[in-house]
C-alpha positions as CSV (number, residue, x, y, z in Angstrom):
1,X,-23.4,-42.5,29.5
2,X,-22.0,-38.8,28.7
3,X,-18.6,-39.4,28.0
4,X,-17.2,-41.8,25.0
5,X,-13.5,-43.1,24.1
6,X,-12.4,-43.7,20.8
7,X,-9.7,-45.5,19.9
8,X,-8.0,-48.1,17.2
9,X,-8.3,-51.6,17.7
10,X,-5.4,-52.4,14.8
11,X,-2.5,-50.7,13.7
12,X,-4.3,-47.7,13.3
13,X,-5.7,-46.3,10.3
14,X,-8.8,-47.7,10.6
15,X,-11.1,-44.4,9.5
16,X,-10.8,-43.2,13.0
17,X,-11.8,-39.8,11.0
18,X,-15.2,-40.2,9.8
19,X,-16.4,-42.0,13.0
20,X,-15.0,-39.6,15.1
21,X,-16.5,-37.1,13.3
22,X,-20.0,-38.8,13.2
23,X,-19.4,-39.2,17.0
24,X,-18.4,-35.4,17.3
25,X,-21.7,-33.4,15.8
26,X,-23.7,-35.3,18.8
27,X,-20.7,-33.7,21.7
28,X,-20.0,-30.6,23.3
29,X,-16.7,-31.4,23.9
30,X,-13.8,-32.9,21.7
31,X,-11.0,-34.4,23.4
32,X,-7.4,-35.5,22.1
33,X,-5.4,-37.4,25.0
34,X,-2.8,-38.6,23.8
35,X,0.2,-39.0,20.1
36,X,1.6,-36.2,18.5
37,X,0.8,-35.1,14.9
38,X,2.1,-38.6,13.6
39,X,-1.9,-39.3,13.8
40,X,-3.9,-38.3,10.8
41,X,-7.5,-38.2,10.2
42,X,-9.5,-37.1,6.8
43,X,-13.0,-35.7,7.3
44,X,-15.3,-34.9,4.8
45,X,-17.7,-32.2,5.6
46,X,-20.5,-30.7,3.3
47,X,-17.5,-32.0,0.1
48,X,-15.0,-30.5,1.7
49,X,-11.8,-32.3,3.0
50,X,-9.9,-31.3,5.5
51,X,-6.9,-33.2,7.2
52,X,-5.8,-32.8,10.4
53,X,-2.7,-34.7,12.7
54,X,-3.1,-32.7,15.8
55,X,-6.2,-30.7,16.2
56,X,-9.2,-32.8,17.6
57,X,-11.6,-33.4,14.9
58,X,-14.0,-31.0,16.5
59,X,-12.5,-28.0,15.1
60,X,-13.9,-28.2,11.8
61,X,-17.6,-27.5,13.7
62,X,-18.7,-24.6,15.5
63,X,-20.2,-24.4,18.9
64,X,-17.7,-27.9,20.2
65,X,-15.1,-26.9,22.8
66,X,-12.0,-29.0,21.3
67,X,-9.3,-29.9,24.1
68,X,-5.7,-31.6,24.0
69,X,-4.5,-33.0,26.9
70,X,-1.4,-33.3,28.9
71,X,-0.9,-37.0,26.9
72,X,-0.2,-35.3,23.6
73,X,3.2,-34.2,22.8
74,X,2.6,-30.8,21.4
75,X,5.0,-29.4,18.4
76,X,3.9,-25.8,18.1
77,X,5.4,-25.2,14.7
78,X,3.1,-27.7,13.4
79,X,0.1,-26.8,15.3
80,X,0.2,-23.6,13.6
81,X,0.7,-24.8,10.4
82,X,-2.6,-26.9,11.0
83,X,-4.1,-23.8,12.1
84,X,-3.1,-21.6,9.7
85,X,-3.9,-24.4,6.9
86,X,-7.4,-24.5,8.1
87,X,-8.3,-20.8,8.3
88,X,-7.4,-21.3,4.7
89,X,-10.5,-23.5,3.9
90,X,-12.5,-20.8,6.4
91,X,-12.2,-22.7,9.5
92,X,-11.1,-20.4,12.3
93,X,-9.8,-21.4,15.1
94,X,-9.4,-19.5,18.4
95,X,-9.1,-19.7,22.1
96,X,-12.6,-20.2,22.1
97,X,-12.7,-23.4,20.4
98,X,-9.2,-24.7,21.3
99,X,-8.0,-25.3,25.1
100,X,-4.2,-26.9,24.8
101,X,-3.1,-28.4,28.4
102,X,-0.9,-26.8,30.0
103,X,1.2,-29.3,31.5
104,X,1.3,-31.3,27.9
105,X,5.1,-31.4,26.8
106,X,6.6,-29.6,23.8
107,X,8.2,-31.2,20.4
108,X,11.3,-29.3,19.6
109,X,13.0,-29.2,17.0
110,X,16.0,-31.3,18.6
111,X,13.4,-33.9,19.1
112,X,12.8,-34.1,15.2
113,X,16.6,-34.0,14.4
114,X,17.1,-37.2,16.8
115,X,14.2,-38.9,15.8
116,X,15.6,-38.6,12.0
117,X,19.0,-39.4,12.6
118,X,18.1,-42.4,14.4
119,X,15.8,-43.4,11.6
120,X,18.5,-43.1,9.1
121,X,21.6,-44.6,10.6
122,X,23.0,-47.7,9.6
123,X,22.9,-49.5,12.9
124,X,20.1,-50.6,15.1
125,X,16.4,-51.8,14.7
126,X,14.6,-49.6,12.0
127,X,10.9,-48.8,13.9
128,X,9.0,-47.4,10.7
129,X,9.0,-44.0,12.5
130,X,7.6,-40.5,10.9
131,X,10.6,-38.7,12.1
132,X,8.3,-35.8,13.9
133,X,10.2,-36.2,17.1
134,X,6.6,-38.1,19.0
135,X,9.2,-40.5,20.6
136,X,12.4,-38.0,21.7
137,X,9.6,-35.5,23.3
138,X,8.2,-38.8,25.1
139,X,11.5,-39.6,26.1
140,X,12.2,-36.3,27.8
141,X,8.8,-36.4,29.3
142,X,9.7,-39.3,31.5
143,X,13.3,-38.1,31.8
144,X,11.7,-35.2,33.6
145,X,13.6,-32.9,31.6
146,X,10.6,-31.7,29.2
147,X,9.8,-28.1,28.1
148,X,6.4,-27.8,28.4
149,X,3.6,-25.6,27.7
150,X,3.1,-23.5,30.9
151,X,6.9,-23.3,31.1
152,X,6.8,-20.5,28.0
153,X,5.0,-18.2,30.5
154,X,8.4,-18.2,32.4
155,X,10.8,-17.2,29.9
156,X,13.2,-15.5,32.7
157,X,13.7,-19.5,33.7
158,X,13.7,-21.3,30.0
159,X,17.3,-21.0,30.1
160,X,18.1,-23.1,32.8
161,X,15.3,-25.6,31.3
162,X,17.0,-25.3,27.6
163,X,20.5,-26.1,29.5
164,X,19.3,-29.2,31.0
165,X,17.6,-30.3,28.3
166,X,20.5,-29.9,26.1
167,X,23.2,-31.4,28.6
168,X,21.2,-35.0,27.1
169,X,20.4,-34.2,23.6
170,X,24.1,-33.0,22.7
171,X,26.0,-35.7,23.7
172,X,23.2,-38.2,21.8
173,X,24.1,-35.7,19.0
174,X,27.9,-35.8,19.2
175,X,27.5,-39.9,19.4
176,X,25.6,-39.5,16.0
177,X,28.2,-37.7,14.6
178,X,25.5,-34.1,14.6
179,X,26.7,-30.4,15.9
180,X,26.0,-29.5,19.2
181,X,22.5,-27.6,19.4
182,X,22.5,-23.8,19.9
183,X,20.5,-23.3,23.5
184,X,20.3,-19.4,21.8
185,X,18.7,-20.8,19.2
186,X,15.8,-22.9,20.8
187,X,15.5,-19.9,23.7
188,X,14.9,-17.4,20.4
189,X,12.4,-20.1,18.7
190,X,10.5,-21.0,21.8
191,X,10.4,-17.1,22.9
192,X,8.7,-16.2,19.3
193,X,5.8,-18.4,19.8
194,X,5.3,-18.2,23.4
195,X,2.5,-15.6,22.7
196,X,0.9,-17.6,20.1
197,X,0.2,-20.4,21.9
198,X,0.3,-19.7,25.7
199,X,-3.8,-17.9,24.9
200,X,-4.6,-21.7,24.3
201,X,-3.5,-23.2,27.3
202,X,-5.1,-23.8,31.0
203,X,-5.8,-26.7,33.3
204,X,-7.7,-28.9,30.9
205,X,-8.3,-31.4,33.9
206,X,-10.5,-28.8,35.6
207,X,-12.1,-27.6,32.1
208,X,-13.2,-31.6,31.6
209,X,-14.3,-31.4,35.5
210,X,-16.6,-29.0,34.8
211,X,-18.0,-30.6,31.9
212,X,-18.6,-33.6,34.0
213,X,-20.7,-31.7,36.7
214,X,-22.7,-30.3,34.0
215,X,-23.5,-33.1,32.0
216,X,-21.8,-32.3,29.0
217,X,-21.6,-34.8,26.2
218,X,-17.5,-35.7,26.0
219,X,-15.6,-37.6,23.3
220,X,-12.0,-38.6,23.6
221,X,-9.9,-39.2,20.1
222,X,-7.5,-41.3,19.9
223,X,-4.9,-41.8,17.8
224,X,-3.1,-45.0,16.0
225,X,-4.5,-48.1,17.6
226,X,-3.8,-51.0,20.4
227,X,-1.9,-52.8,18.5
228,X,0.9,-50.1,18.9
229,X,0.7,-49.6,22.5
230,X,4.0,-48.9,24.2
231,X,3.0,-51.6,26.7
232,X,0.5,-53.8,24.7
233,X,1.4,-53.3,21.4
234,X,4.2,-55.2,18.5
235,X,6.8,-53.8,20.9
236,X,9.7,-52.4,19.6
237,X,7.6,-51.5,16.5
238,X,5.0,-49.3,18.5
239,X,4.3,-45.6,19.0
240,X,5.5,-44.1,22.3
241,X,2.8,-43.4,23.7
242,X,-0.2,-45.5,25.4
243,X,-3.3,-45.8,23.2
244,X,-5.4,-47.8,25.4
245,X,-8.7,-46.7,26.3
246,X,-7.2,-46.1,30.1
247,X,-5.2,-43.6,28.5
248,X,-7.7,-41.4,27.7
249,X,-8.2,-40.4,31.7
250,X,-4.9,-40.4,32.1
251,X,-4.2,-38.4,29.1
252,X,-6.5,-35.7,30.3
253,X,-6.5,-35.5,33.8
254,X,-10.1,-36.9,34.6
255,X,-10.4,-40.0,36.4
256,X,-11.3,-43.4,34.8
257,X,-15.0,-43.6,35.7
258,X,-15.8,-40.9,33.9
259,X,-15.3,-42.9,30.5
260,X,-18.6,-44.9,30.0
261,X,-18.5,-46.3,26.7
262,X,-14.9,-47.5,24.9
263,X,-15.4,-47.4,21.3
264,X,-12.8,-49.9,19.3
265,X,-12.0,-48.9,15.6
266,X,-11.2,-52.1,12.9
267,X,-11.5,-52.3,9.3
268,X,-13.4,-55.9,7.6
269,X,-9.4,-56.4,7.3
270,X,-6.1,-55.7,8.4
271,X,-3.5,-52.7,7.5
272,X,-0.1,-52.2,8.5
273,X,2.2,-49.3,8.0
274,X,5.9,-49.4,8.6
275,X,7.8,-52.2,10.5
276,X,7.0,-54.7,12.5
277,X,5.1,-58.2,12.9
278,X,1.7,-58.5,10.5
279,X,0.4,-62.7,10.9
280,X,-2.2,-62.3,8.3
281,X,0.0,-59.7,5.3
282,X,-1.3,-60.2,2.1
283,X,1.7,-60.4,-0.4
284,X,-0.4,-62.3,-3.3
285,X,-3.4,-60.2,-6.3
286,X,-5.4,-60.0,-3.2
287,X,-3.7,-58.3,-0.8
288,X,-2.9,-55.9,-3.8
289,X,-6.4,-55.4,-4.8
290,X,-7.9,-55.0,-1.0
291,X,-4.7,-52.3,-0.5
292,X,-6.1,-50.7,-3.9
293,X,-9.7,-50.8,-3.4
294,X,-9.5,-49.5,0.1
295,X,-7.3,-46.6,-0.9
296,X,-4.4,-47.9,1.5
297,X,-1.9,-44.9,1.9
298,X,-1.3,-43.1,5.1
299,X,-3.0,-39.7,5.6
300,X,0.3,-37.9,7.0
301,X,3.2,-39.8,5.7
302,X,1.3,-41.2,1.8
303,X,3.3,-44.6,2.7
304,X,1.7,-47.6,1.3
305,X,0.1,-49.4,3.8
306,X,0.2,-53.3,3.8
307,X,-2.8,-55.2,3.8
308,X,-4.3,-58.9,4.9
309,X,-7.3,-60.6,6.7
310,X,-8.8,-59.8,8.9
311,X,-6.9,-60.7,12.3
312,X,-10.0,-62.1,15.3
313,X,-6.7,-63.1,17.7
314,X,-5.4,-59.5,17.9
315,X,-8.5,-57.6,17.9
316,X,-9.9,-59.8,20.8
317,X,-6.7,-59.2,22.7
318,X,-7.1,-55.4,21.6
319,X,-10.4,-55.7,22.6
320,X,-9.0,-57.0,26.3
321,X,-6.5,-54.7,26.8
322,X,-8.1,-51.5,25.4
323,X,-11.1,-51.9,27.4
324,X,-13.3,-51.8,24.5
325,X,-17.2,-52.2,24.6
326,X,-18.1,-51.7,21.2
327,X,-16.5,-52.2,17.7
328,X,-16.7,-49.7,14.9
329,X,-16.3,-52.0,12.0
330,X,-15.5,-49.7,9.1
331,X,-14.3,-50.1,5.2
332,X,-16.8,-53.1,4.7
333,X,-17.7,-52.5,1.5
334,X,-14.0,-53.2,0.4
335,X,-14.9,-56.7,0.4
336,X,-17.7,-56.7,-1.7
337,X,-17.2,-59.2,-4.4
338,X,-14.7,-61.2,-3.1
339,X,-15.8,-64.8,-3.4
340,X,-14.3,-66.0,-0.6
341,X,-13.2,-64.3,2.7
342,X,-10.3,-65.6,5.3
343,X,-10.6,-64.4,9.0
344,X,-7.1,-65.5,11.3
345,X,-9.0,-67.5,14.6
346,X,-5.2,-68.5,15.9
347,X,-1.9,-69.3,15.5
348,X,0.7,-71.6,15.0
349,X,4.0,-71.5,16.8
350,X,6.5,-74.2,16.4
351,X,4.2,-76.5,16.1
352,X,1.3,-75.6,18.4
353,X,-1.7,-73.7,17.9
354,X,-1.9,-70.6,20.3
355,X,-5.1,-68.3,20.9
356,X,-3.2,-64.9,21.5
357,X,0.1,-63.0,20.2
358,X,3.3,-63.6,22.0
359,X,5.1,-61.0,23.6
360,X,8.7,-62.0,22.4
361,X,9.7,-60.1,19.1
362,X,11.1,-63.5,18.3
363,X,8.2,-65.7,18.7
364,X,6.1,-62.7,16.9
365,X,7.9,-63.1,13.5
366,X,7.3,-67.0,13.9
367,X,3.7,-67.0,14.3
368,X,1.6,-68.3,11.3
369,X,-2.2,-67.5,11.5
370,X,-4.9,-70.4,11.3
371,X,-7.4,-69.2,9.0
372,X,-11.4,-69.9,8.5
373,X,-12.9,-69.7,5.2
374,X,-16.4,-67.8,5.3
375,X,-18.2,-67.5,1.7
376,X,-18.0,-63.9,0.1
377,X,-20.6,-61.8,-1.3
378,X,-22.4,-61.0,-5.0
379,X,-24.2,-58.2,-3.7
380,X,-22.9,-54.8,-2.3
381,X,-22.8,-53.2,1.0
382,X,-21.3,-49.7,-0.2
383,X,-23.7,-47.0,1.0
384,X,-25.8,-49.3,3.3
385,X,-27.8,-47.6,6.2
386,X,-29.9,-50.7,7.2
387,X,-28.6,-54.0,8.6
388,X,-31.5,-55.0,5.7
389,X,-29.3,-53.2,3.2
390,X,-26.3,-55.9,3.7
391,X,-26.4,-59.1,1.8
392,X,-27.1,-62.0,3.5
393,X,-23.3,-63.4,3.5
394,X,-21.7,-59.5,5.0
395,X,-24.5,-60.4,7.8
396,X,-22.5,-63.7,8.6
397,X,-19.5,-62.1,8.3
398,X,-20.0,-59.6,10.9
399,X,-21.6,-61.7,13.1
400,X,-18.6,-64.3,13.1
401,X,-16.2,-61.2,14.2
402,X,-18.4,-60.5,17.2
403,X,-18.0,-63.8,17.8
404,X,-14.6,-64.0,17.8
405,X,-12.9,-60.9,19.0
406,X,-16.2,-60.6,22.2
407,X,-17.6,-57.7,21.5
408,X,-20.3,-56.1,19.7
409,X,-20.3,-54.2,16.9
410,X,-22.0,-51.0,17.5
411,X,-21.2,-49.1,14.4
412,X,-20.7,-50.1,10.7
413,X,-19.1,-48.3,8.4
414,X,-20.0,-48.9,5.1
415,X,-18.2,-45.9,2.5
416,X,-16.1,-43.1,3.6
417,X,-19.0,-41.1,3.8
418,X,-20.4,-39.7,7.3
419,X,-24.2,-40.7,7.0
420,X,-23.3,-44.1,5.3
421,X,-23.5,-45.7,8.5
422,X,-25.8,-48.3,10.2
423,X,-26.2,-47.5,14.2
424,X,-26.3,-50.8,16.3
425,X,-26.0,-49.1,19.9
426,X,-25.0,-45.6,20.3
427,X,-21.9,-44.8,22.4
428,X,-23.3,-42.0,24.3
429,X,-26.5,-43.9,25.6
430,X,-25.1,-47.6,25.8
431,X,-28.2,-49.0,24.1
């Protein structure tokens, strides 16, 4: 049990960042498989913050091998800034630490331009995106007319590549009313950082290999959650990317055996940034206060996230499709002093209770969750390291969610900081 996935079981933002991180001083190896830098995690090391989208959480500790794999759309311009922004806190990162895939596709900046235009125009379905470009660079991945990261060690053939790529992006741009894109341009761009970033890159695939053969201790990070899957999420309003735990062998290049433990992320409740179907929103005092309380603003864009009950329909179905074995249940001490607590156990569409969320957008906005009451708590569970710690109602509360959703909950979260954690069954032993 050497190698552990960890991924969101909501919406995302459910403090992948500190369990990750918790997860990470025990590995050798750090793994990103999959997003862009639309995912954000906050760690807090030794009272120091640091903030990272793209960059596996490893980086901030010596001695971890941190990887990103051939899942991740990769904008350069942005990695560096990361890069350069940590060096400024004293965290140095080099081709040591850092090994970028080299078959992982590039964000350009035509990718950002589309993905902002398309944002902002006045027709069509507004998806809540971060305008970074994640989707366009996803698009052309599959279009099979991506530049990717090897592909900078060829310049003599980038302009070919840059043609093709732009035969497709300018005439999206000339139906959005944008100029043409200057192939020069992009060649210029993509020439200056070529020797920046190509000492990063290699066969990840046969660096994780390796690590297998030896025995080395692997975690893969995910980013956002199930709930915006491509395939299995509130589709249209999802990423563009799978973030199932499958993905995080096919975002890598090592086969799916090799993952031994699926880790699920969820908060005691529910958030929601953006657009899109949320059965259980809070728009009352108490959604306001749990979004207050818990701090509810997104690490890379600072949008307010929304917040309700917890949701046991979608987390089991998360749980199902994301192949998860153990929850993380995190931000628990949120709920401390409520006097009563609602958890959604189904649904009601037109007129019949349901056990799972519909597909159809249609039937998704219909949906009304069927709530049980459980009784709140006096006492607090903020800074708890013992299941004796926990009042005797958070115990009942907890237990009911394993119950509902079918798994157990291995870790509990109970403040933002690292070592304010209670261990149920670690990931890396499966006991």
């Amino acid at each position: 049990m050497t190698h552990v996935a960890v991924i969101g079981a909501q919406w995302g933002d459910e403090g992948k960042g500190k369990i990750v991180d918790w997860l990470s001083e025990r590995a050798d190896v750090i793994v990103r498989f999959q997003g862009g830098h639309n995912a954000g995690h906050t760690l807090v090391i030794n009272g120091e913050t640091y903030k990272l989208s793209l960059l596996p959480s490893g980086v901030v500790r010596g001695g971890k091998l941190s990887v990103i794999g051939n899942g991740v759309v990769i904008d350069p311009w942005a990695l560096f800034e990361e890069i350069d922004r940590l060096s400024a806190q004293g965290v140095r990162v080099t081709a040591a630490d850092l090994l970028i895939a080299e078959n992982a596709p590039l964000i350009l900046p035509v990718h950002r331009e589309l993905d902002a235009a398309r944002e902002t125009s006045n027709s069509g379905i507004k998806l809540g995106t971060t305008k970074r470009g994640i989707g366009p660079a996803y698009e052309d991945k599959v279009g099979r007319r991506a530049i990717r990261v090897i592909d900078l060690a060829d310049l003599a053939s980038l302009p070919v590549k840059i043609a093709n790529l732009l035969t497709h992006h300018n005439a999206l741009r000339r139906g959005l009313g944008l100029a043409e894109y200057d192939g020069d341009e992009l060649l210029r761009m993509l020439t200056e950082v070529a020797p920046r970033l190509l000492p990063f890159a290699g066969p990840v695939w046969r660096r994780l290999g390796e690590s297998r053969q030896r025995g080395e201790w692997v975690l893969f990070e995910g980013a956002q959650g199930v709930l915006l899957d491509i395939d299995h999420g509130t589709y249209p309003f999802v990423t563009s990317s799978n973030t199932v735990g499958g993905q995080a062998a096919a975002g890598s290049g090592i086969g799916p055996g090799a993952i031994s433990y699926v880790v699920g992320l969820c908060k005691a409740y529910t958030t929601r940034v953006g657009e899109g179907p949320f059965p259980t929103e809070l728009f009352d005092d108490v959604g306001s206060r749990i979004g207050e309380r818990g701090r509810e603003f997104g690490t890379v864009t600072g949008r307010k996230r929304r917040c309700g009950w917890f949701d046991a329909v979608l987390v089991k179905q998360a749980v199902m499709t994301g192949g998860v074995n153990g929850l993380a249940l995190t931000k628990l001490d949120i709920l401390d002093g409520f006097e009563e607590l609602k958890i959604a156990v189904g649904y009601e569409l037109d007129g019949k209770t349901i056990d799972y969320l519909p597909a159809g957008t249609a039937m998704q906005a219909r949906v009304r969750p069927v709530y049980e009451t459980l009784e709140g708590w006096t006492g607090t569970t903020q800074g708890a390291r013992r299941w004796a710690d926990l009042p005797a109602a958070a115990v009942k509360y907890v237990r009911r969610i394993e119950e509902l959703v079918g798994a157990p909950v291995a870790i509990l979260s109970t403040s933002p900081e690292r070592d304010d954690t209670i261990l149920v069954r670690d990931p890396f032993l499966g006991r």
